[in-house]
MARNU-428628 format. One record per residue: residue in one letter; x, z, y of N, C-alpha, C in turn. Coordinates in steps of 0.1 Angstrom, whole numbers, plus 5000, padded with zeros to 4 digits. Last residue first. Layout:
! residues N
aXZYXZYXZY;...
END
This chain:
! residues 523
x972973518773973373388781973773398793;x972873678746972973688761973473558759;x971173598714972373648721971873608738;x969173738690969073648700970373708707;x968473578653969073678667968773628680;x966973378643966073538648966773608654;x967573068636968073188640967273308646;x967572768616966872878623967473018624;x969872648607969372598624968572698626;x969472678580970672798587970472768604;x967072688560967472588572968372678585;x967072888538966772698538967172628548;x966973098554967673068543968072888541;x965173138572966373088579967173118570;x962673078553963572988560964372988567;x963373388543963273258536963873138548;x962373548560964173538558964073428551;x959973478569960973448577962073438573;x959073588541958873368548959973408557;x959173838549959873748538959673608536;x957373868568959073928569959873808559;x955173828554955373758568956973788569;x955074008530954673868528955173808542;x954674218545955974218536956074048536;x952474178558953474238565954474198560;x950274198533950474078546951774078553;x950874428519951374268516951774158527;x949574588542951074608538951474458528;x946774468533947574468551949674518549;x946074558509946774438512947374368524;x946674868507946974778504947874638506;x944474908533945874938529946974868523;x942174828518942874748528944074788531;x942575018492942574848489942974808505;x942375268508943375248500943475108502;x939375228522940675248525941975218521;x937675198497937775098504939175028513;x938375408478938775268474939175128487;x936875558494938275668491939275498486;x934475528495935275518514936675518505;x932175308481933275408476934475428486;x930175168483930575308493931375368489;x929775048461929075138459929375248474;x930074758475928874768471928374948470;x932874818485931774828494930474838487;x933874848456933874948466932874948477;x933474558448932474658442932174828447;x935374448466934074418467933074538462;x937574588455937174598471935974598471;x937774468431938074638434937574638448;x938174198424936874268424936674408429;x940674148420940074078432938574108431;x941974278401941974328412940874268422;x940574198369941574228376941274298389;x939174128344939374238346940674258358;x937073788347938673908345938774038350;x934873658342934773788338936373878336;x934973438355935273418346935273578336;x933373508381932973418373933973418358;x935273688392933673698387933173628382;x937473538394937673668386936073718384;x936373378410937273338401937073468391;x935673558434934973398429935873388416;x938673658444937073728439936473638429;x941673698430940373608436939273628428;x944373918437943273868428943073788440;x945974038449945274098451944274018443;x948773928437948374078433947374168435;x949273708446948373678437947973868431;x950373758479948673768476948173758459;x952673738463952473868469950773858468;x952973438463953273508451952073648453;x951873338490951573308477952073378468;x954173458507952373528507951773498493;x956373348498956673488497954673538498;x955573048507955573098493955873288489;x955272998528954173038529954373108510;x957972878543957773018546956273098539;x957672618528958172748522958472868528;x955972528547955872508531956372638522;x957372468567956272558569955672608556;x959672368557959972428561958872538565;x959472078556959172178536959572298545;x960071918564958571888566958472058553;x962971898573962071938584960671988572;x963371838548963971908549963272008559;x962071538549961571648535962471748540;x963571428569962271428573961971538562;x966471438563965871498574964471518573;x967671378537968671458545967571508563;x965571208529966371388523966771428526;x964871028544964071138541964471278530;x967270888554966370948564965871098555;x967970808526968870928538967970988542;x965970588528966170758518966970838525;x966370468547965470528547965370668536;x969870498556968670418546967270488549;x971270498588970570548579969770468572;x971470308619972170288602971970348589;x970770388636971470428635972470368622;x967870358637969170278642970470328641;x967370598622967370428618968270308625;x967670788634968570768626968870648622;x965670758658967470718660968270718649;x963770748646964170618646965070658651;x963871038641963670968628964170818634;x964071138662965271148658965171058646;x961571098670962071038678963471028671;x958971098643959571178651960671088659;x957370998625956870958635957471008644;x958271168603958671028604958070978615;x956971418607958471398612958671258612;x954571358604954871408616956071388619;x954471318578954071208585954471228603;x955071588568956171468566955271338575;x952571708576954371768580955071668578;x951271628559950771608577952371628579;x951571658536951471498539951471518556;x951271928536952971858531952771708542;x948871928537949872008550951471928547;x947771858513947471788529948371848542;x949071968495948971818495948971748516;x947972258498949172178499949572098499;x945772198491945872268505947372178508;x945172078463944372048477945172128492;x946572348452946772198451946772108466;x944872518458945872558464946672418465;x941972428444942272448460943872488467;x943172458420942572338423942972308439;x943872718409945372628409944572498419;x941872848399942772878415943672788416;x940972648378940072688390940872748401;x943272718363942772618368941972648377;x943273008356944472938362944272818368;x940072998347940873088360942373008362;x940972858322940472828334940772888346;x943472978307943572858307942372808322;x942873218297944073188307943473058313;x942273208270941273258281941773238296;x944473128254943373008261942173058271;x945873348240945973288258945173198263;x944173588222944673428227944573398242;x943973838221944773778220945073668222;x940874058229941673898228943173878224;x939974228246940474268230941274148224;x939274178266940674258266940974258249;x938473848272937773988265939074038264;x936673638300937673708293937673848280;x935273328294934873488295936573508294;x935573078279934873048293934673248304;x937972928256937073058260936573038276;x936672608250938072708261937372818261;x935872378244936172488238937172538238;x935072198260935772138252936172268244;x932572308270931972228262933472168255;x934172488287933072528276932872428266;x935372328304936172368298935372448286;x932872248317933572158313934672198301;x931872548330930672428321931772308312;x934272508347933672638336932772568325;x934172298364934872338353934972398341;x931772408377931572258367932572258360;x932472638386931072638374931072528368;x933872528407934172658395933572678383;x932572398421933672308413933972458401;x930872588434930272498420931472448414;x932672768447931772798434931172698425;x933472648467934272698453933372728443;x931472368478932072528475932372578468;x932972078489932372168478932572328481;x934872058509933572008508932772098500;x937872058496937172158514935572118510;x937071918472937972018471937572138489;x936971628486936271678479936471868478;x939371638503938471618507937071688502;x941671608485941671678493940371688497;x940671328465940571488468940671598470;x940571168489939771178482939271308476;x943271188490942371238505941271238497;x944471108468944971218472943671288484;x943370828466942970888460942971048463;x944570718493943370718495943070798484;x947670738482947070818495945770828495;x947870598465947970688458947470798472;x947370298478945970368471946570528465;x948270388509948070308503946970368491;x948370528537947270418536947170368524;x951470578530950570618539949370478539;x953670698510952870568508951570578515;x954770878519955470818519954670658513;x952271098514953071038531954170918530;x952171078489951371018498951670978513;x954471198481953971008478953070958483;x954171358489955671318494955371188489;x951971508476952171548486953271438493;x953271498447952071428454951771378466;x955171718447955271498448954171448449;x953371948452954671868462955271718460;x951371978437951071938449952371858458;x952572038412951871928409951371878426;x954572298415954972178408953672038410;x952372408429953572368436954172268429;x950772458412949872408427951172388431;x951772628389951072478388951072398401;x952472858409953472748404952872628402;x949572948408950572938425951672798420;x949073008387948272918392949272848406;x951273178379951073048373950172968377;x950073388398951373308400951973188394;x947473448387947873398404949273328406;x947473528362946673438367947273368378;x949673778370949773668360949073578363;x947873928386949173898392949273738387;x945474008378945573918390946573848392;x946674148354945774028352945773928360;x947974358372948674278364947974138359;x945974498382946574398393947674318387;x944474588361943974468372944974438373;x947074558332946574668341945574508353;x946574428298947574478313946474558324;x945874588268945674518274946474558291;x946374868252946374678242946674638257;x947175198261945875078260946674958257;x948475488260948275408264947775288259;x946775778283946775698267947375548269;x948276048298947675908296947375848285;x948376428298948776308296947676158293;x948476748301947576618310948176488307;x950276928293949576898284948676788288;x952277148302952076958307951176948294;x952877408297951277408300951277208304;x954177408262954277468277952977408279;x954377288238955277448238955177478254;x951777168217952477108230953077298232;x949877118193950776988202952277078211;x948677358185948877278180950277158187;x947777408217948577478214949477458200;x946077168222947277188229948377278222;x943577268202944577128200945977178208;x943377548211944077518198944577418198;x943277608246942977458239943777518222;x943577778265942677758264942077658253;x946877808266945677908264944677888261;x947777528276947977578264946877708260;x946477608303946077488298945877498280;x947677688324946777788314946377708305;x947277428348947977568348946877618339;x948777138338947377218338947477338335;x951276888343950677058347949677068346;x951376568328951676678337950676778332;x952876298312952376438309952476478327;x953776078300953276058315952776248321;x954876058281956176058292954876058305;x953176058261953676178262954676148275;x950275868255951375888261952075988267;x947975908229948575968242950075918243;x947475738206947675688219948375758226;x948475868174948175868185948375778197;x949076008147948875838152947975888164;x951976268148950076228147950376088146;x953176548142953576458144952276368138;x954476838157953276778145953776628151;x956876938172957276888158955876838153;x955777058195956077148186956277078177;x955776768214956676908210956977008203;x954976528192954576638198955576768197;x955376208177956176358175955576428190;x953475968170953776038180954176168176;x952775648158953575758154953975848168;x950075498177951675478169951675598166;x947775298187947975418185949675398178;x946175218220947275168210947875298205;x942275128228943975238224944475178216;x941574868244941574978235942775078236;x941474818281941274738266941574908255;x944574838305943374848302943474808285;x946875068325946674958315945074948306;x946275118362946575138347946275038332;x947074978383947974988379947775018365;x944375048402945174918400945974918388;x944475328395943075238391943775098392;x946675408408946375428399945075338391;x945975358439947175318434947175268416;x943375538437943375358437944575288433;x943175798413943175728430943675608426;x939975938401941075848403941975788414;x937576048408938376098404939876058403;x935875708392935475888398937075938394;x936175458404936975498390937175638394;x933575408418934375308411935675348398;x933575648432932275608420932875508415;x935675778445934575858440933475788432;x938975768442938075708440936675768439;x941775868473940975928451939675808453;x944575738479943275758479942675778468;x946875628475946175508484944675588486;x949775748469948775788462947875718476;x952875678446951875678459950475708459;x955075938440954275888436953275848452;x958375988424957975948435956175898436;x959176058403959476118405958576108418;x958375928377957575968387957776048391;x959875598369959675698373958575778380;x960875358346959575418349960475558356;x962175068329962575188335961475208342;x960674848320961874958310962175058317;x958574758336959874718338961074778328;x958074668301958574598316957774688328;x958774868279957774848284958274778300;x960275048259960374928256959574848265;x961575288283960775278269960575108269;x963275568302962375408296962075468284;x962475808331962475768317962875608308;x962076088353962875928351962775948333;x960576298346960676238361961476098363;x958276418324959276338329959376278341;x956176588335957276638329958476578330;x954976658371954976558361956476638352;x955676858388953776838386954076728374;x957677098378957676978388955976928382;x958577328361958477298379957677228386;x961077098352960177188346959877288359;x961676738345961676868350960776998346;x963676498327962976598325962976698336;x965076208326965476358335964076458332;x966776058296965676078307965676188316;x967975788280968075878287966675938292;x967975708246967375688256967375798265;x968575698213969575738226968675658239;x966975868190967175738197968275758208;x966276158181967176028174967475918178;x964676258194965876328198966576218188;x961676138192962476258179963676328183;x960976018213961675998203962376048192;x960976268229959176178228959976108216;x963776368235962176408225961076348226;x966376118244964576158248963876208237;x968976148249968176168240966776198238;x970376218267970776118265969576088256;x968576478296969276458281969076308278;x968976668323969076548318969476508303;x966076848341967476848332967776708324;x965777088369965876968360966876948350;x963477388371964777288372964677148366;x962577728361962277578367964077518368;x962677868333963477898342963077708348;x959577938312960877908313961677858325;x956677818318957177888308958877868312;x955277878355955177808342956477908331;x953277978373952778028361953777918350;x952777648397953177818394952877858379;x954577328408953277408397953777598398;x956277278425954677228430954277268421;x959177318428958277418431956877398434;x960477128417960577178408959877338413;x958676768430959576908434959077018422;x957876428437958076608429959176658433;x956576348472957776338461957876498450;x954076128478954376268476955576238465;x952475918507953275918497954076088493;x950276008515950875868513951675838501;x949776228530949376278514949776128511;x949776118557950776268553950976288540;x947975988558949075878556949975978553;x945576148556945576048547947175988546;x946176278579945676358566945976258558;x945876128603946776208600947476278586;x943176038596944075958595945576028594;x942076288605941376198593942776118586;x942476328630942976378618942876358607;x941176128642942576098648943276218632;x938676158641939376038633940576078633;x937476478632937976328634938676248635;x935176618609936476618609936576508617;x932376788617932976638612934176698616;x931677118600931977048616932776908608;x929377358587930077248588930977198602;x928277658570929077578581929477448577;x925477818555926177718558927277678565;x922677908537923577928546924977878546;x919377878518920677818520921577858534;x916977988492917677988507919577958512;x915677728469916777848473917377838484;x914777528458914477598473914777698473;x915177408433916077358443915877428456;x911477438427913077408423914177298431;x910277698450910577598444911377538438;x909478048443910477968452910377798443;x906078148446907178128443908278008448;x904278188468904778318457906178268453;x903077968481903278108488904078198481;x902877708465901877808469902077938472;x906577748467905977668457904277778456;x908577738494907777808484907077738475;x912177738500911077658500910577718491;x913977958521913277918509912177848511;x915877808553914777858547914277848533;x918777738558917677698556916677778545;x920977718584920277848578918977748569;x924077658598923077578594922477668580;x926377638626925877688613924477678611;x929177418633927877428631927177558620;x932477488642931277478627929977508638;x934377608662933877488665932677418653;x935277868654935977748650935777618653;x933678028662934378018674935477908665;x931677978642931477948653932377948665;x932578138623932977958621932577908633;x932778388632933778358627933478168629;x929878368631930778438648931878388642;x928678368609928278298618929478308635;x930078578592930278468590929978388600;x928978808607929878808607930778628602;x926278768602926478758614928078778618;x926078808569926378678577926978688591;x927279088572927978958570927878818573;x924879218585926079238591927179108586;x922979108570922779028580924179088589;x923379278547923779108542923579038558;x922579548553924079488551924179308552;x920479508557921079528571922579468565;x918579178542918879318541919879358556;x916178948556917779008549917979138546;x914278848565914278898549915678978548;x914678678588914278828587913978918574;x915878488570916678518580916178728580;x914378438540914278378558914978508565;x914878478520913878418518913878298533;x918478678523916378638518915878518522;x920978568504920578598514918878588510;x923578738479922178668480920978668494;x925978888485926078698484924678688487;x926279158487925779038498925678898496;x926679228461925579278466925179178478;x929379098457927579078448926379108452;x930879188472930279058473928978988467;x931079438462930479418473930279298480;x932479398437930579468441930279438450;x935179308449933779208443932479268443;x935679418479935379388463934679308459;x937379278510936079328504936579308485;x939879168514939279238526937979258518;x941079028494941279168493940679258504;x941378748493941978838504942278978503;x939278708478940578678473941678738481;x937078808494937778918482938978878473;x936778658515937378748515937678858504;x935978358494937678388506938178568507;x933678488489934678498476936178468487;x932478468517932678588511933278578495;x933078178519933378258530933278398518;x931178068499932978058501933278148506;x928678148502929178238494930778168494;x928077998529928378128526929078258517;x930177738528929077788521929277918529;x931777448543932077588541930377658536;x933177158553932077218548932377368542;x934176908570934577008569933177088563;x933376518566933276648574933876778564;x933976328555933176318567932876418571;x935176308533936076278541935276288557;x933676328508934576158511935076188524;x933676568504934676488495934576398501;x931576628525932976688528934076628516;x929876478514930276428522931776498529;x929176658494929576538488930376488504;x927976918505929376908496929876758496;x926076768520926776838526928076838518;x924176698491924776588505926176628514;x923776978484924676838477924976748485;x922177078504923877118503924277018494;x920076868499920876908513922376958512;x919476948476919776858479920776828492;x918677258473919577208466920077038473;x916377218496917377288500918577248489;x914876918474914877048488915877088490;x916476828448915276858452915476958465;x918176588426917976708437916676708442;x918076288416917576428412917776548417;x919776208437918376168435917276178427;x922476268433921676318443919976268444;x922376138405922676308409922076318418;x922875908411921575938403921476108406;x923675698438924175828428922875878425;x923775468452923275468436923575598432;x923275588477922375468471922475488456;x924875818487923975788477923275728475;x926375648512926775688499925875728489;x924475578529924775528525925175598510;x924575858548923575878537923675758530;x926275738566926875838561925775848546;x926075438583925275568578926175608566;x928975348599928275318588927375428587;x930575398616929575328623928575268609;x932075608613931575658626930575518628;x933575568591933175728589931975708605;x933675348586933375388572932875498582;x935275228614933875158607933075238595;x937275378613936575398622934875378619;x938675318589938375438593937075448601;x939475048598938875048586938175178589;x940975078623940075008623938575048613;x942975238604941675328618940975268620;x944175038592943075138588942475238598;x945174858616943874818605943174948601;x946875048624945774998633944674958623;x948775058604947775188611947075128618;x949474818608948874848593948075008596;x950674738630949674698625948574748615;x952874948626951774978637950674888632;x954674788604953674948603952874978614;x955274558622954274558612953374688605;x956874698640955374588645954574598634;x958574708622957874818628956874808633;x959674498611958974538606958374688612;x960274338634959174288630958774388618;x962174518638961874508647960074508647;x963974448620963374598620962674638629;x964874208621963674228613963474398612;x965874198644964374098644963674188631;x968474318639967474348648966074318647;x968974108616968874258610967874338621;x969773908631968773898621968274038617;
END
């Protein structure tokens, strides 16, 4: 067993690099690239030469290429110490057109152009735009340049390298006091009056590195963090792990003691704190608050995170669809032709026919008129907003299950061992506990590890119609805006569920049915 499944799960990480190169391949080498500013208003207030290098910059953020300015290249060399700053000032500003230059400023470029050129960069010179001969236009400032696409094969390299990152008490510089870790019984986010452990580092990109607090799961670390990708228009700045995960709806304020002792009503969440080198320097509030530079902290919010909305919805809908599809399911096959059967195909039938969307709307419309919240609002408190979405997904899973149950048990009772048992002397109920519902529940419940696991990715249709704030919209609205940094992450994502989800059916039924075996021995 142990072989099969290290087996199947390594199959399964090659899968999951395959998808995203797949994914990769499609975003960076078969989509237009100029996609991405459809909706960005920024780039569509640029103008001439300004525009161009915003394109250029932006695309070196999503991942499409390597980008270098002129004036990079010559602030590189004075960070280097290979030129001053005078003497950066004097050559940053190139002329009008190439033959405009000064002798000095065309020894540097030509120095910049030979350098990125034997790197494999393109270099790319653009002329001042004039406004009637005299003056420069806005945005037509002369432009000098390198680029070169980045490809795939490093693209990908890059991405699953930065996957996953673990703190270390050497990932911030400039901090206050001797780095390390340290463990006290006594968490200061609590005045030092509570007895709650936690490991604090100092060093390290986050303050706290292990903690609880009254909050499921109660224990939180960050020591370890994944990171699926930053987001560029969907949640700017953000990476997706994080955009899934964080808690939504208003601020929740409480009594908050701040390391220097003030003590506020505040949201901020002090256990999430990290590094912002100089940080305290620059801020009275901070320096008010806080005795070092972790001053970057979360707030935390009333309401659950997407993938927690998706989750909750999905798995009570998942349960309903099991508790109400499986004796259904077992009275239909067991009452084949009769009327609890013809009603069941009925609607089974109906249910594949329709498309989700209208039975979704006629419920919606139905649960409206009995006065069911028909929206979701984070500010809410009442669970009756629950109440459709859980219905509406619970309909089709019903429907699915009914008809695979009924095929699986009709299948075995038509099976050869089924009349040997009969002759055999077997009641018919024997028959069907001890064989036929044993056989027939076995495809049934390798499918329950996907059903939980998928409810984390949401449903689109459902969650758009009912206005939930969860996950099963984060893909969608990614492709809508081009958001590459979401899109990647989210299939990620759910291609690793898939995997986990397939391993874990397996151990499943050779839980339930010890006849199934994944070793294999010599013969």
């Amino acid at each position: 067993m142990t072989k099969y499944l290290v087996k199947r799960l390594l199959r399964g990480l090659v899968s999951v690099v395959i998808v995203v190169a797949i994914v990769m391949t499609m975003i960076y080498s078969l989509m237009d690239r100029n996609l991405i500013f459809a909706k960005d208003n920024t780039y569509s207030h640029q103008k001439n030469n300004s525009k161009v290098t915003y394109a250029y910059a932006k695309w070196e953020e999503y991942g499409y290429l390597d980008y270098v300015s002129y004036a990079d290249y010559l602030q590189a060399l004075t960070n280097k110490g290979e030129i001053d700053e005078e003497t950066r000032s004097s050559v940053v500003g190139i002329g009008r057109t190439a033959d405009k230059d000064s002798d000095t400023v065309k020894e540097y470029v030509a120095q910049f152009k030979d350098y990125y050129e034997s790197k494999g960069y393109t270099i790319k010179r653009l002329d001042a735009v004039m406004m009637n001969g005299k003056k420069i236009a806005d945005g037509g400032q002369p432009q000098l340049f390198a680029y070169k696409d980045v490809p795939l094969w490093t693209r990908m390299c890059s991405y699953f390298s930065k996957l996953i990152t673990i703190d270390s008490v050497n990932n911030v510089e400039n901090i206050v006091g001797e780095r390390g870790i340290s463990f006290t019984l006594h968490d200061p986010v609590y005045g030092g009056d509570k007895f709650s452990p936690a490991i604090i580092g100092n060093g390290t990109t986050h303050k706290y590195l292990l903690y609880f607090d009254n909050k499921f799961p109660f224990v939180h670390q960050n020591i370890i963090t994944i990171n699926l990708g930053t987001s560029y228009s969907v949640n700017e700045g953000v990476d997706v792990f994080k955009t899934m995960n964080s808690a939504q709806g208003s601020y929740t304020k409480s009594l908050i003691t701040y390391p220097t002792g003030l003590q506020e009503n505040s949201a901020d969440d002090l256990h999430t704190a990290t590094y912002v080198k100089n940080s305290l320097k620059t801020s009275l509030v901070y320096e008010a608050r806080y005795t070092d530079d972790y001053t970057n902290v979360d707030t935390t919010k009333s309401a659950l995170s997407k993938v927690g909305f998706s989750f909750v919805i999905g798995l009570i809908a998942s349960i309903l669809a099991y508790l109400i599809a499986i004796p259904l399911g077992i009275m239909m096959a067991r009452k084949k032709d009769k009327l609890i059967d013809k009603i069941g195909t009925i609607y089974i039938v109906f249910i594949i026919a329709v498309p989700s969307l209208a039975y979704i709307f006629l419920f919606k419309a139905i649960g409206g008129k009995a006065g069911l919240p028909t929206t979701f609002d984070l500010e809410s408190t009442s669970k009756l907003m629950y109440v459709l979405p859980i219905i509406s997904l619970a309909l089709p899973q019903i429907a699915n299950l009914m008809k695979w149950l009924r095929r699986y048990m009709i299948d075995q009772m038509n099976s050869d061992y089924v009349k040997f048992a009969r002759s055999g002397g077997l009641t018919e109920g024997e028959i069907f506990k001890k064989h036929i519902l044993k056989n027939a529940a076995i495809p049934i419940v390798h499918d329950i590890p996907a059903t939980v696991l998928y409810a984390l990715v949401g449903a689109i249709i459902t969650e758009r119609v009912y206005v939930v704030p969860g996950a099963g919209n984060l893909l969608t609205e990614a492709i809508g805006k081009y958001d590459n940094g979401v899109i990647v992450g989210v299939t990620l994502f759910y291609a690793v569920l898939s995997v986990v989800s397939i391993i874990l059916g397996d151990i499943l039924i050779s839980i339930v049915d010890p006849r199934i075996s994944f070793s294999s021995k010599d013969r």
